[in-house]
mmCIF file of the N, C-alpha and C atoms, coordinates in Angstrom:
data_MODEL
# 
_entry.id   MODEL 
# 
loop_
_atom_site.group_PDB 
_atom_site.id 
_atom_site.type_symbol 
_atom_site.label_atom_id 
_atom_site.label_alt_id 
_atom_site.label_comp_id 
_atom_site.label_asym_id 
_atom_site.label_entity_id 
_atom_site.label_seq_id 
_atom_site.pdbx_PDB_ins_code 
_atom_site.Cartn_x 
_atom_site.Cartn_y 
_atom_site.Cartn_z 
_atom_site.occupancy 
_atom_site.B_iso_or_equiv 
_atom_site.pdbx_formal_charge 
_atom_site.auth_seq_id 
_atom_site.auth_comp_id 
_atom_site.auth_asym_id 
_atom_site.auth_atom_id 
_atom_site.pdbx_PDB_model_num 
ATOM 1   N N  . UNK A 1 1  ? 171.384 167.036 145.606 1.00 0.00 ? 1  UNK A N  1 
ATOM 2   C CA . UNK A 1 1  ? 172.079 168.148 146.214 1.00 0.00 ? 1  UNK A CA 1 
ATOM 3   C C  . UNK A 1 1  ? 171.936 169.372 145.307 1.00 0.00 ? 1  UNK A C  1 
ATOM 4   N N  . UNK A 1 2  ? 171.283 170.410 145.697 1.00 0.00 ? 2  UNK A N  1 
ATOM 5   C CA . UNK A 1 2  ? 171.159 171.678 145.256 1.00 0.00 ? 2  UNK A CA 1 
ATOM 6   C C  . UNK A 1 2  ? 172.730 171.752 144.776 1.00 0.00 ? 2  UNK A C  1 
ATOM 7   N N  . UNK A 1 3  ? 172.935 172.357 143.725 1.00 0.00 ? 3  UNK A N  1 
ATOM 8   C CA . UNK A 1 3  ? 174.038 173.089 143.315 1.00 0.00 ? 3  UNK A CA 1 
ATOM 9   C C  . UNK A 1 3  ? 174.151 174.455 143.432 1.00 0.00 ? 3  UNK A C  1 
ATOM 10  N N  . UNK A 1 4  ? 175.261 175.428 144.201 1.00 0.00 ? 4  UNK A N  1 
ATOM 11  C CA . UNK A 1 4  ? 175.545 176.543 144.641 1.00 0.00 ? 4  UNK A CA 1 
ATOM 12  C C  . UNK A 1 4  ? 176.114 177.709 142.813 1.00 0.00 ? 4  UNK A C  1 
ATOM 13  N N  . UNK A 1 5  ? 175.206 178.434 142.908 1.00 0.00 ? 5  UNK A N  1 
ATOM 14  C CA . UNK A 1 5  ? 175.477 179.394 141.683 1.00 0.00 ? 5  UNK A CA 1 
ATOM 15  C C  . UNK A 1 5  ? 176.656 180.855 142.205 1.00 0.00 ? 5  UNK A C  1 
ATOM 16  N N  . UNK A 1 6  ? 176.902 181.114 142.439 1.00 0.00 ? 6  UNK A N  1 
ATOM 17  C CA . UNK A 1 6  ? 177.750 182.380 142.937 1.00 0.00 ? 6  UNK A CA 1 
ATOM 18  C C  . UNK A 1 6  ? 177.373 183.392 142.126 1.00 0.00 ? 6  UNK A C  1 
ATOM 19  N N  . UNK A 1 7  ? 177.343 184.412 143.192 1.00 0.00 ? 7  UNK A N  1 
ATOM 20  C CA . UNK A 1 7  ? 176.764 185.720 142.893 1.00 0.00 ? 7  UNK A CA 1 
ATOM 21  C C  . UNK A 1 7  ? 177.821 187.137 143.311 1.00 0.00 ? 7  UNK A C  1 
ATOM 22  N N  . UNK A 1 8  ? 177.555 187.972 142.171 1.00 0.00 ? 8  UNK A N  1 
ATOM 23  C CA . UNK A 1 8  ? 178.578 188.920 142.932 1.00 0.00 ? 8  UNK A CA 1 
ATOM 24  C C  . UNK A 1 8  ? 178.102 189.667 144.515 1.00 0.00 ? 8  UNK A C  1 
ATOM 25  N N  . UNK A 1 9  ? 179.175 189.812 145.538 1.00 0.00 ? 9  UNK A N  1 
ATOM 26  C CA . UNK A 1 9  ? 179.024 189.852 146.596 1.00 0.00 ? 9  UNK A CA 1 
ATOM 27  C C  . UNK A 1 9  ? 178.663 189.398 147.588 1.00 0.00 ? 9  UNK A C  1 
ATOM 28  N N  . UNK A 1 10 ? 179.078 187.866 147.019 1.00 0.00 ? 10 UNK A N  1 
ATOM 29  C CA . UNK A 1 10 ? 179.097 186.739 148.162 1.00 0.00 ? 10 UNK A CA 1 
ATOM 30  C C  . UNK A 1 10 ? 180.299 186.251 148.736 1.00 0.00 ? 10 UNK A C  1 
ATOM 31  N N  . UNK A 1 11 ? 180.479 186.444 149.949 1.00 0.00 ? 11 UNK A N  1 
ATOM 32  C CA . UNK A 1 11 ? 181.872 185.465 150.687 1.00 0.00 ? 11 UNK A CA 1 
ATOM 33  C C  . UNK A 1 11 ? 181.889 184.343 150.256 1.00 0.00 ? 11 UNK A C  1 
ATOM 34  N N  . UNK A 1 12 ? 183.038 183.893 149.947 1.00 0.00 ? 12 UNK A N  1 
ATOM 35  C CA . UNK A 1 12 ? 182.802 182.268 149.752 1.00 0.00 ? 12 UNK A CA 1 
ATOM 36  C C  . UNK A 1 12 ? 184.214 181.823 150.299 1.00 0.00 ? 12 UNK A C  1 
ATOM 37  N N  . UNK A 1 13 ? 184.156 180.678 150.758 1.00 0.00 ? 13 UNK A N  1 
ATOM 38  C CA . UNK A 1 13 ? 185.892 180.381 150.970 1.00 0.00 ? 13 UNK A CA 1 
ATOM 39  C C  . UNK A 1 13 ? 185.859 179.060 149.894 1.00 0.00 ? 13 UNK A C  1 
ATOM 40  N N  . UNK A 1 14 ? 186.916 178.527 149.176 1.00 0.00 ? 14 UNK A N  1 
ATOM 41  C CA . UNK A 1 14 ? 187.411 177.364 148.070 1.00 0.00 ? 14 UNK A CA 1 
ATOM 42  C C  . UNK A 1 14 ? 188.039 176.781 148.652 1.00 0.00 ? 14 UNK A C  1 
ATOM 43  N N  . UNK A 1 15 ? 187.997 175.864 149.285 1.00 0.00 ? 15 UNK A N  1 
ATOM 44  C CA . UNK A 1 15 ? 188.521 174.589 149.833 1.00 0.00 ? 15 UNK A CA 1 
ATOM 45  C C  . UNK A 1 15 ? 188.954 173.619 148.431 1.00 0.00 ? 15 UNK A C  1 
ATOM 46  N N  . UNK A 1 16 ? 190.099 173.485 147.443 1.00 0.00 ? 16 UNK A N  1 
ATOM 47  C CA . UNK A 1 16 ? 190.211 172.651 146.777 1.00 0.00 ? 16 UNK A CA 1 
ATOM 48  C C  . UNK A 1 16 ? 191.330 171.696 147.074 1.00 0.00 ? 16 UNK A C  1 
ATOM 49  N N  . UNK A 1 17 ? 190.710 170.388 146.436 1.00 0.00 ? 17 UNK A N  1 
ATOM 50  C CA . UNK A 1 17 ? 191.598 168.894 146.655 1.00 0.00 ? 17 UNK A CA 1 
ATOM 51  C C  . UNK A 1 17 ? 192.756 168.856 147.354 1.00 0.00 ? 17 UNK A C  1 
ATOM 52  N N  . UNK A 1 18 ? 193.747 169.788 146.449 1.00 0.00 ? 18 UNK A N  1 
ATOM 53  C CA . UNK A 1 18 ? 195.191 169.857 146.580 1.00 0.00 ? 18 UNK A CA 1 
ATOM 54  C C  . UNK A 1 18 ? 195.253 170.250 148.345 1.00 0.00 ? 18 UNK A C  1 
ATOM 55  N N  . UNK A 1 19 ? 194.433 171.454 148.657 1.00 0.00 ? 19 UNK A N  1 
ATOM 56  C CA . UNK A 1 19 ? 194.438 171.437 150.169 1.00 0.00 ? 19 UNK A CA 1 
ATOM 57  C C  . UNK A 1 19 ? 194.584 172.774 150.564 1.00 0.00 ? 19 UNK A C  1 
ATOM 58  N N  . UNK A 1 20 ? 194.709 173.167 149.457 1.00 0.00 ? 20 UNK A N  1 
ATOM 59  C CA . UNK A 1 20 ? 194.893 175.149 148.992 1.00 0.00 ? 20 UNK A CA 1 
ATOM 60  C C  . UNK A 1 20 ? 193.029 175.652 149.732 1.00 0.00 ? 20 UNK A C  1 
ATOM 61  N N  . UNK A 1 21 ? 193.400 176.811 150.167 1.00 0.00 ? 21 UNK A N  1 
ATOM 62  C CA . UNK A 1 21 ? 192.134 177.546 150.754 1.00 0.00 ? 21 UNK A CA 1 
ATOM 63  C C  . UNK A 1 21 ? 192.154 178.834 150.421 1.00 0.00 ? 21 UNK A C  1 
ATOM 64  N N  . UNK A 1 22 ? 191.317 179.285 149.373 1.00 0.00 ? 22 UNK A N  1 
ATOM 65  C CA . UNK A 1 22 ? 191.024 180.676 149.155 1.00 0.00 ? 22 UNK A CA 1 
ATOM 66  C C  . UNK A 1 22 ? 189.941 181.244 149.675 1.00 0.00 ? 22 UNK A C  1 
ATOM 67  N N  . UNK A 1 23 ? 189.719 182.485 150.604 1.00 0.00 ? 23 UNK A N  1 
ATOM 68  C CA . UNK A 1 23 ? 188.803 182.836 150.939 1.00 0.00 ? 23 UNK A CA 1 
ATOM 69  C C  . UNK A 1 23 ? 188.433 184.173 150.601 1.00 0.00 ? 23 UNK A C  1 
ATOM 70  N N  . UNK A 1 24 ? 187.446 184.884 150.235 1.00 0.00 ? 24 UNK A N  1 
ATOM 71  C CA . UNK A 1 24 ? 187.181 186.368 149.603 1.00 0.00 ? 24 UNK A CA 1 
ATOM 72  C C  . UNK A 1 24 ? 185.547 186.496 149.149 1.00 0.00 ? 24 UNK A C  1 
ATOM 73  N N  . UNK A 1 25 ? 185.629 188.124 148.394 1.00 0.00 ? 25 UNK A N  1 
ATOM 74  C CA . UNK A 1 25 ? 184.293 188.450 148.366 1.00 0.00 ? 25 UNK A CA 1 
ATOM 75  C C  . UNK A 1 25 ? 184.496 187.886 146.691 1.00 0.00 ? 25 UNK A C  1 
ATOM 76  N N  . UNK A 1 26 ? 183.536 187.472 146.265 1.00 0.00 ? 26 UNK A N  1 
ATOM 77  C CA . UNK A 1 26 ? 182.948 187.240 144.750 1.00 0.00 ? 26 UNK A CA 1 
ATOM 78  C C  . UNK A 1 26 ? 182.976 188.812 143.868 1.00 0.00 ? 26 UNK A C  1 
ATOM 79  N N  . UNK A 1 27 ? 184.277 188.575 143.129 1.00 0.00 ? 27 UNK A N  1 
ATOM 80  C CA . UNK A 1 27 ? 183.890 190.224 142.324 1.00 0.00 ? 27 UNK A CA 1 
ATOM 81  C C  . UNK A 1 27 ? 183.350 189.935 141.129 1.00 0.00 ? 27 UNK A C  1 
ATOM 82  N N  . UNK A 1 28 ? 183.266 188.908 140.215 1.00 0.00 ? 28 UNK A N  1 
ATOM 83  C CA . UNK A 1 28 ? 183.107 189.048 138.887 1.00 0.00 ? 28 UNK A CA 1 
ATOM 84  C C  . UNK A 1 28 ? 181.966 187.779 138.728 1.00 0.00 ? 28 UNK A C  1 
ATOM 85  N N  . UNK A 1 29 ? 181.085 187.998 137.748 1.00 0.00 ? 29 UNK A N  1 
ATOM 86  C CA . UNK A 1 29 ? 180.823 186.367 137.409 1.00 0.00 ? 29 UNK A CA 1 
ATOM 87  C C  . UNK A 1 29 ? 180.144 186.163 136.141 1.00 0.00 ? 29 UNK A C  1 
ATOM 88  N N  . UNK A 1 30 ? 180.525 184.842 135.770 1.00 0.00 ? 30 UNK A N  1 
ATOM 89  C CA . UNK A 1 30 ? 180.447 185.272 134.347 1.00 0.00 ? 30 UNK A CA 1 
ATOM 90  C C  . UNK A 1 30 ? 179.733 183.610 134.387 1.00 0.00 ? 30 UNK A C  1 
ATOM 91  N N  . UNK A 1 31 ? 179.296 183.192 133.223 1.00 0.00 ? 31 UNK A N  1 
ATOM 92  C CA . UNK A 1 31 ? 179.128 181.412 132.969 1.00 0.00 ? 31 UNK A CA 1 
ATOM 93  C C  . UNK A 1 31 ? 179.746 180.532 132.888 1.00 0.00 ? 31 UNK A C  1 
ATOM 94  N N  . UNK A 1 32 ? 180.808 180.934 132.679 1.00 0.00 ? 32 UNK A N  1 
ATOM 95  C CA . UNK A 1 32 ? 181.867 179.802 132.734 1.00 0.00 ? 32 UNK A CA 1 
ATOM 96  C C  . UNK A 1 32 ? 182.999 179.977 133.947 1.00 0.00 ? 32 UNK A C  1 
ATOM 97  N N  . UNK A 1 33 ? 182.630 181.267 134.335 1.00 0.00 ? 33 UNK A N  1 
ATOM 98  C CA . UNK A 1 33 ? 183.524 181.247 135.523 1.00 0.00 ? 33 UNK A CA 1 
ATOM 99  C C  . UNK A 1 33 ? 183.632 182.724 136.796 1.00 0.00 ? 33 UNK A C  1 
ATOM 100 N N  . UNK A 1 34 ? 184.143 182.582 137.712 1.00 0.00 ? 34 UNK A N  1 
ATOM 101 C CA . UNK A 1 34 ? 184.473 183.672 138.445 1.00 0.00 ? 34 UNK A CA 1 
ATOM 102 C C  . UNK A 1 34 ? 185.838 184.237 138.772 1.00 0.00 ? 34 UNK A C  1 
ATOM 103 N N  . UNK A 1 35 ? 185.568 185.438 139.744 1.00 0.00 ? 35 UNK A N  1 
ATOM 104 C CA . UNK A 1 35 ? 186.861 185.879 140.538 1.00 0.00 ? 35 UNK A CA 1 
ATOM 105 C C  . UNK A 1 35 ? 186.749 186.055 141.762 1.00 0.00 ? 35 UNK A C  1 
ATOM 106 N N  . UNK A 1 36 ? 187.745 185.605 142.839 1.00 0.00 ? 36 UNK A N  1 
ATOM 107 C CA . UNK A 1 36 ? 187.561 185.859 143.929 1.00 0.00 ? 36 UNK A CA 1 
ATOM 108 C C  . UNK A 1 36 ? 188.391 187.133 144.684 1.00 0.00 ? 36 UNK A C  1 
ATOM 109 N N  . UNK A 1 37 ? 188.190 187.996 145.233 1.00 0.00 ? 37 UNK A N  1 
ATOM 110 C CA . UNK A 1 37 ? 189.101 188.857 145.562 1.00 0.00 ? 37 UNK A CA 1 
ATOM 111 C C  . UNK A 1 37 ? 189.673 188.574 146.554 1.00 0.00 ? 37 UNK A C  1 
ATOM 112 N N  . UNK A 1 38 ? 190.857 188.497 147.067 1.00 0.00 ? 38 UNK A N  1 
ATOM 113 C CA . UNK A 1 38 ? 191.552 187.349 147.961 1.00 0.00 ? 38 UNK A CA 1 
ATOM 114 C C  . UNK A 1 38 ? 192.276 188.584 148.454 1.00 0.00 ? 38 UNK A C  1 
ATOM 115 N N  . UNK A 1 39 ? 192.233 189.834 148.062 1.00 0.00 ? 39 UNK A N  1 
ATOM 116 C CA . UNK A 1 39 ? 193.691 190.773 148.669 1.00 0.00 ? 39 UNK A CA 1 
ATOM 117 C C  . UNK A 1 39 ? 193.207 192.285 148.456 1.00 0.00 ? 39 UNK A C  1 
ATOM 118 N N  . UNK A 1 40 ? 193.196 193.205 148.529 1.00 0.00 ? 40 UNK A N  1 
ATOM 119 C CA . UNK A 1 40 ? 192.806 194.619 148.463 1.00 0.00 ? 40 UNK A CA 1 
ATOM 120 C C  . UNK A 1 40 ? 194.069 195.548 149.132 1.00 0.00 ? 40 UNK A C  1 
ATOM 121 N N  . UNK A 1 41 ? 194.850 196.108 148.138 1.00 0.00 ? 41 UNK A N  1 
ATOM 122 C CA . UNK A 1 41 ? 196.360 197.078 149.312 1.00 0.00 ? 41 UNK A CA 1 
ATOM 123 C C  . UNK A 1 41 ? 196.198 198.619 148.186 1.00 0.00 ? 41 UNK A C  1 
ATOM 124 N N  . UNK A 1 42 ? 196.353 199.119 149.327 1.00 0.00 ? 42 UNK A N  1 
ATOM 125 C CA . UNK A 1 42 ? 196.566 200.629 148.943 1.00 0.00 ? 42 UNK A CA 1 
ATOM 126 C C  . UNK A 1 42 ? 197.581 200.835 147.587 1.00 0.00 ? 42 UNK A C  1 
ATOM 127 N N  . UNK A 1 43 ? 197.407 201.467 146.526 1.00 0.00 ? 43 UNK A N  1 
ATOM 128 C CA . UNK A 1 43 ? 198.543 201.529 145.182 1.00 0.00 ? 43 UNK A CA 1 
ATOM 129 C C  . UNK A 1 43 ? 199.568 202.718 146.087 1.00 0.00 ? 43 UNK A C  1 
ATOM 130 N N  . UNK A 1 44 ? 200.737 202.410 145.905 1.00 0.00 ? 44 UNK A N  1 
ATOM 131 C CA . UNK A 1 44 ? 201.813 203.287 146.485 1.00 0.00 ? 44 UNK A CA 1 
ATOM 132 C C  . UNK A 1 44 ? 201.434 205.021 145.609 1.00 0.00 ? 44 UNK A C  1 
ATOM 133 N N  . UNK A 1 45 ? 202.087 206.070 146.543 1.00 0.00 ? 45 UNK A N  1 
ATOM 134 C CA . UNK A 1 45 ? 201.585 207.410 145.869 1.00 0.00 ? 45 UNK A CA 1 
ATOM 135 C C  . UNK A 1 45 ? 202.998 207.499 145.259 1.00 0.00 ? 45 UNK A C  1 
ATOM 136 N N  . UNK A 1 46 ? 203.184 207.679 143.925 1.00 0.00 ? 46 UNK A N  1 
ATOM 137 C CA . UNK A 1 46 ? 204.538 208.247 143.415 1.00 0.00 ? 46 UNK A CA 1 
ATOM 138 C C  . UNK A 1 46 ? 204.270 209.225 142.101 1.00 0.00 ? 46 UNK A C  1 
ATOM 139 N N  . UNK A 1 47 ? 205.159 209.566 141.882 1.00 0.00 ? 47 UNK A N  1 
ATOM 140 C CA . UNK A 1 47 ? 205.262 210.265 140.347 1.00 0.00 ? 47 UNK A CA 1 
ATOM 141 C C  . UNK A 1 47 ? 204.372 209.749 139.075 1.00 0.00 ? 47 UNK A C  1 
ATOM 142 N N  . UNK A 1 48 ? 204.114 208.254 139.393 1.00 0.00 ? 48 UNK A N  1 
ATOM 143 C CA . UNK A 1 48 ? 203.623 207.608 138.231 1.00 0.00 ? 48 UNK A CA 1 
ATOM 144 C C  . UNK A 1 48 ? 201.938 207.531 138.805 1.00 0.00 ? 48 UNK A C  1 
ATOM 145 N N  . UNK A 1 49 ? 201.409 207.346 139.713 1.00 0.00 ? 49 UNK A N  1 
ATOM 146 C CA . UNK A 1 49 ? 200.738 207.166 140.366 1.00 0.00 ? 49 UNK A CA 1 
ATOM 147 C C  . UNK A 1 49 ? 199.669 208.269 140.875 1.00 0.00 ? 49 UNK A C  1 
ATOM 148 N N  . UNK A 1 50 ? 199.890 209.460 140.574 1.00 0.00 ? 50 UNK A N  1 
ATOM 149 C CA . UNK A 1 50 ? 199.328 210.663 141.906 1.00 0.00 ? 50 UNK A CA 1 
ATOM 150 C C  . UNK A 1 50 ? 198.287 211.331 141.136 1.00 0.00 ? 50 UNK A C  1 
ATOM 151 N N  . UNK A 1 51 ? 197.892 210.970 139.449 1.00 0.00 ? 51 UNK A N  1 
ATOM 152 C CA . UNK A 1 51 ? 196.838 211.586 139.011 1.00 0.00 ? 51 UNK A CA 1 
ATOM 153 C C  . UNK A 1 51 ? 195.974 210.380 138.631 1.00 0.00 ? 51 UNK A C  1 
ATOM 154 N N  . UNK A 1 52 ? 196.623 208.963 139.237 1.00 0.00 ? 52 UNK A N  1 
ATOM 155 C CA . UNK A 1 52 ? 195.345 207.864 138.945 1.00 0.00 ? 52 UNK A CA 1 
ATOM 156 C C  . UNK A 1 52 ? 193.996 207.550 139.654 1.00 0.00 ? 52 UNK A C  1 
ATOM 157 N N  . UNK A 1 53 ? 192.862 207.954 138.714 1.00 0.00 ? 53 UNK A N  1 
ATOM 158 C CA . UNK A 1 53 ? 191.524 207.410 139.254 1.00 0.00 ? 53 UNK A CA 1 
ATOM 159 C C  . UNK A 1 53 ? 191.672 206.241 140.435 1.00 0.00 ? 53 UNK A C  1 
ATOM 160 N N  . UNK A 1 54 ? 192.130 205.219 140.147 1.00 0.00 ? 54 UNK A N  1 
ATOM 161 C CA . UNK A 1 54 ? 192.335 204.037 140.645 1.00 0.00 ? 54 UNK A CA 1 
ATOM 162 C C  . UNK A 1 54 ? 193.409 204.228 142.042 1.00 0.00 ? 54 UNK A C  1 
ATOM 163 N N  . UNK A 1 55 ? 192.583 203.399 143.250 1.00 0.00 ? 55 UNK A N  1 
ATOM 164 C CA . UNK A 1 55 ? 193.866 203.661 144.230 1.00 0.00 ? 55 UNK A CA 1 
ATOM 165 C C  . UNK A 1 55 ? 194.172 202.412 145.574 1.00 0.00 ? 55 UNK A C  1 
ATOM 166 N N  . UNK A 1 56 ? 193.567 201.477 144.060 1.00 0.00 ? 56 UNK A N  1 
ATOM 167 C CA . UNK A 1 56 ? 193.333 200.216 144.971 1.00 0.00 ? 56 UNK A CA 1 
ATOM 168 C C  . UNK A 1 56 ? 194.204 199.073 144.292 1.00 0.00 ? 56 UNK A C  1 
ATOM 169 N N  . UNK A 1 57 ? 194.903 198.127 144.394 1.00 0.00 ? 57 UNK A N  1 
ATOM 170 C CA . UNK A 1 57 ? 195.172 196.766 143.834 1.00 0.00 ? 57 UNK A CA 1 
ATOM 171 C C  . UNK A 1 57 ? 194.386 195.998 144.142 1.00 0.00 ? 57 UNK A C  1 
ATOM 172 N N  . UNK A 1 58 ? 193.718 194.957 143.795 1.00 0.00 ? 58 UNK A N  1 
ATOM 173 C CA . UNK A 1 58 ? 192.788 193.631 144.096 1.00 0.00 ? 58 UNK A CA 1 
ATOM 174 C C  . UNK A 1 58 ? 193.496 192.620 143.645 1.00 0.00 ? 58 UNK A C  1 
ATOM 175 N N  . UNK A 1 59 ? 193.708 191.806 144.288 1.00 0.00 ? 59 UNK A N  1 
ATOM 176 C CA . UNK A 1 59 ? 194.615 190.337 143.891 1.00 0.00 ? 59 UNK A CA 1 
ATOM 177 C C  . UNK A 1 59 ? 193.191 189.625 143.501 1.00 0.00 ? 59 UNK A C  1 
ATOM 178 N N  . UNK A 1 60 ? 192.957 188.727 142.475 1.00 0.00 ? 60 UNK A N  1 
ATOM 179 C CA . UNK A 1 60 ? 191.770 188.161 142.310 1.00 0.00 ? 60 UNK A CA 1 
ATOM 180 C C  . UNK A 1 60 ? 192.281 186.554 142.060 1.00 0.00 ? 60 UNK A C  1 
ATOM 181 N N  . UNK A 1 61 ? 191.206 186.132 142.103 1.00 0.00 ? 61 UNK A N  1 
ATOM 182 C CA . UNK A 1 61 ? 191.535 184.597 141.576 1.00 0.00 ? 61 UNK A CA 1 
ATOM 183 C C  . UNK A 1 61 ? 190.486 183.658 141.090 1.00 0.00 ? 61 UNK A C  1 
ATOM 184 N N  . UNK A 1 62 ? 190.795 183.268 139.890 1.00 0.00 ? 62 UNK A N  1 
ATOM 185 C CA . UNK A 1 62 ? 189.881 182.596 139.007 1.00 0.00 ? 62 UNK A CA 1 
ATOM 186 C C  . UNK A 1 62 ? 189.143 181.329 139.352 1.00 0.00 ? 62 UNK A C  1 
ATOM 187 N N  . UNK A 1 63 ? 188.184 180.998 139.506 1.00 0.00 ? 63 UNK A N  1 
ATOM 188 C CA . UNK A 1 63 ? 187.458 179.451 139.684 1.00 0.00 ? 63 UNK A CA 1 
ATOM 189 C C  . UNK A 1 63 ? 186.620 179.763 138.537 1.00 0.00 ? 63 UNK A C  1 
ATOM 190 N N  . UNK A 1 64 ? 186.745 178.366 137.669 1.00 0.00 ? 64 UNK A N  1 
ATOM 191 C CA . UNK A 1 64 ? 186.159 178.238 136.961 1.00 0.00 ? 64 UNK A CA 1 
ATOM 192 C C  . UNK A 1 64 ? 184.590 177.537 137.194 1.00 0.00 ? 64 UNK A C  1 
ATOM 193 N N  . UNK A 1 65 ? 183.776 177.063 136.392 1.00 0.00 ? 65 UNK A N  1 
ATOM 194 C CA . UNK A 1 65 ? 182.973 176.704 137.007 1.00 0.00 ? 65 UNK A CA 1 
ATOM 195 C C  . UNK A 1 65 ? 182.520 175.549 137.333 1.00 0.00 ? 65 UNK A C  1 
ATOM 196 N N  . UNK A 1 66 ? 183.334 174.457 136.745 1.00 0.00 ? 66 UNK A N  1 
ATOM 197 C CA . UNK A 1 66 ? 183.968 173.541 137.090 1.00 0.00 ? 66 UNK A CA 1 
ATOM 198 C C  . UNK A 1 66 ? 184.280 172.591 138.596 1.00 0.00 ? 66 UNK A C  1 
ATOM 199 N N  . UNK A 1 67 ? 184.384 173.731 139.029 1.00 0.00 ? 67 UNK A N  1 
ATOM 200 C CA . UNK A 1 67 ? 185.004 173.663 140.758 1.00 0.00 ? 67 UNK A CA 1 
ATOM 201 C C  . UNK A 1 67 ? 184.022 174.443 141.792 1.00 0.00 ? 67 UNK A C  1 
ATOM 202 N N  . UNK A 1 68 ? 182.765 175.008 141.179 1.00 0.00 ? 68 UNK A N  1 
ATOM 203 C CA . UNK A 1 68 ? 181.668 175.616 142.228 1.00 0.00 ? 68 UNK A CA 1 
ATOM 204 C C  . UNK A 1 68 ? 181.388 174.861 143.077 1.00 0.00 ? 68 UNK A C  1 
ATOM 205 N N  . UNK A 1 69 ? 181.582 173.557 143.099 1.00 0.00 ? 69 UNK A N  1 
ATOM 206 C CA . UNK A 1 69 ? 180.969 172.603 143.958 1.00 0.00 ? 69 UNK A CA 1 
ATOM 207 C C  . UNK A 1 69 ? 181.535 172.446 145.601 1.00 0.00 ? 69 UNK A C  1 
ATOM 208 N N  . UNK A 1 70 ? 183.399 173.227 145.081 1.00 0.00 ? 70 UNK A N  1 
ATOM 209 C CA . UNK A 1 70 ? 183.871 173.077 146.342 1.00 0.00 ? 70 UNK A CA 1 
ATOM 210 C C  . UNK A 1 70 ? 183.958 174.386 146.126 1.00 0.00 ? 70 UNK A C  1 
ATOM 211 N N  . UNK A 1 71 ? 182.893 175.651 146.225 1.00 0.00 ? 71 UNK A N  1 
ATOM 212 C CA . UNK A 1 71 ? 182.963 176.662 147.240 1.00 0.00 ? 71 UNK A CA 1 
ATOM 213 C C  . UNK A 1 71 ? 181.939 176.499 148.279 1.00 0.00 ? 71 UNK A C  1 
ATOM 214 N N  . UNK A 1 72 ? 182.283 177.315 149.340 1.00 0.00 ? 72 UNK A N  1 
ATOM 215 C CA . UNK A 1 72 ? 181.384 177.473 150.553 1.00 0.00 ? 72 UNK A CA 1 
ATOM 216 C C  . UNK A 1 72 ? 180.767 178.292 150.714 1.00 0.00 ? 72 UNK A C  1 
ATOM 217 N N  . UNK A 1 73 ? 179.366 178.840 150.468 1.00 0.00 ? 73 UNK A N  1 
ATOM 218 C CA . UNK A 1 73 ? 178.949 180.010 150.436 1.00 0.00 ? 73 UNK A CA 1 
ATOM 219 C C  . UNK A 1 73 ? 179.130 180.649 152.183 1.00 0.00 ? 73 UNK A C  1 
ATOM 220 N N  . UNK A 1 74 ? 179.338 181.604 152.828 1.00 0.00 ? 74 UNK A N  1 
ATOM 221 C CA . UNK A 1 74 ? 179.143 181.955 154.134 1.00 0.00 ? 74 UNK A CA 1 
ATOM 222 C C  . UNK A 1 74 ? 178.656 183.524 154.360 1.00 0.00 ? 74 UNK A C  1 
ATOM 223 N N  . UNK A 1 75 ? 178.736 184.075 153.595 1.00 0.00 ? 75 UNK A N  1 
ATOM 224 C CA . UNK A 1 75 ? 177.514 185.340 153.690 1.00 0.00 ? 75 UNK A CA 1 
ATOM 225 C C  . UNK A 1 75 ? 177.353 185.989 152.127 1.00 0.00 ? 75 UNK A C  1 
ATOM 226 N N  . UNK A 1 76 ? 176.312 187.367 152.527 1.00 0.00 ? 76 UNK A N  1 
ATOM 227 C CA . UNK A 1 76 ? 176.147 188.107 151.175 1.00 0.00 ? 76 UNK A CA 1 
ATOM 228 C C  . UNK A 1 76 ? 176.457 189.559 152.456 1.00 0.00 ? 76 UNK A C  1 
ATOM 229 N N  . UNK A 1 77 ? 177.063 190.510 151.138 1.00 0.00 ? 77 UNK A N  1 
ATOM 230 C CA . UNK A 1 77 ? 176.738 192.187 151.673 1.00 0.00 ? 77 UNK A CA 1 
ATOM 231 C C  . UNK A 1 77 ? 175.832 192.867 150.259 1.00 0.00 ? 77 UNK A C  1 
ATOM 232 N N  . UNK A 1 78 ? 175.521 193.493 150.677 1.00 0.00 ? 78 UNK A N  1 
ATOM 233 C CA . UNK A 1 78 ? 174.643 194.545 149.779 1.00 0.00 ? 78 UNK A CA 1 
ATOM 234 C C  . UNK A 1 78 ? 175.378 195.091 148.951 1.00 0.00 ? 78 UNK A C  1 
ATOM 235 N N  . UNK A 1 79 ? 176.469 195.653 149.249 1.00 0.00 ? 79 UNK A N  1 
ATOM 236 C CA . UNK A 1 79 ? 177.003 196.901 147.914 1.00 0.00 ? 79 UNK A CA 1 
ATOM 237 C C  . UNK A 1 79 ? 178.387 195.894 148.193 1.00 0.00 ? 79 UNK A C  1 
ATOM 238 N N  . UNK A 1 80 ? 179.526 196.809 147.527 1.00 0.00 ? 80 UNK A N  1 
ATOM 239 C CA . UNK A 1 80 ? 181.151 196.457 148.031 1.00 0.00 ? 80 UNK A CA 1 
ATOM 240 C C  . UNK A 1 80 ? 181.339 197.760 148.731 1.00 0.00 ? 80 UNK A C  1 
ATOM 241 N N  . UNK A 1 81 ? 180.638 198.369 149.166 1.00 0.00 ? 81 UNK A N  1 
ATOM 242 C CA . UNK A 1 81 ? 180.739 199.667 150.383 1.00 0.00 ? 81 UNK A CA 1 
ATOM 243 C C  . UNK A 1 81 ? 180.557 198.797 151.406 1.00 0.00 ? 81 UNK A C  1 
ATOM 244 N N  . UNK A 1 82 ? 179.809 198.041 151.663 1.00 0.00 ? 82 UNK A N  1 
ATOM 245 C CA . UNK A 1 82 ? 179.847 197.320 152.925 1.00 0.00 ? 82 UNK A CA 1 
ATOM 246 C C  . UNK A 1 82 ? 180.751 196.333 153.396 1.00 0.00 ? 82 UNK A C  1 
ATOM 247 N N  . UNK A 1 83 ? 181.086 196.008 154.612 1.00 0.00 ? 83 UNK A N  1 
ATOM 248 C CA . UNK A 1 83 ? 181.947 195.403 154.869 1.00 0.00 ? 83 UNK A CA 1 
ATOM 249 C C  . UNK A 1 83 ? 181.853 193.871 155.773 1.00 0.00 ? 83 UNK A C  1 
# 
């Protein structure tokens, strides 16, 4: 059985044991492990907030590499502009 490598900007959904299902785009990847981006919400506009570069939250979530075996690859996009 081919073994699945993950790449940034691949869908994958994690089906693990326990019965938990994470599904998202691949943001990070490293050798020993990844992140999945599972969440993307607008940062609220306030006082603390209104001169930040940044205007996104990303909930991410770690798989190590360990556990590649139970991701599912199901597509690629080109940039993270695409959707």
């Amino acid at each position: 059985m081919k073994s699945y490598k993950p790449q940034i900007n691949d869908y994958v959904v994690w089906k693990r044991k326990t019965g938990d299902i994470d599904e998202g785009w691949v943001y990070f990847v490293d050798d020993s492990y990844i992140t999945i981006e599972v969440g993307v919400k607008d940062i609220p506009y306030c006082e603390y907030t209104k001169n930040s570069l940044h205007c996104k939250q990303h909930t991410l979530v770690l798989c190590h590499n360990w556990y590649w075996h139970e991701l599912q690859f199901l597509r690629k996009r080109k940039s993270v502009y695409d959707v």
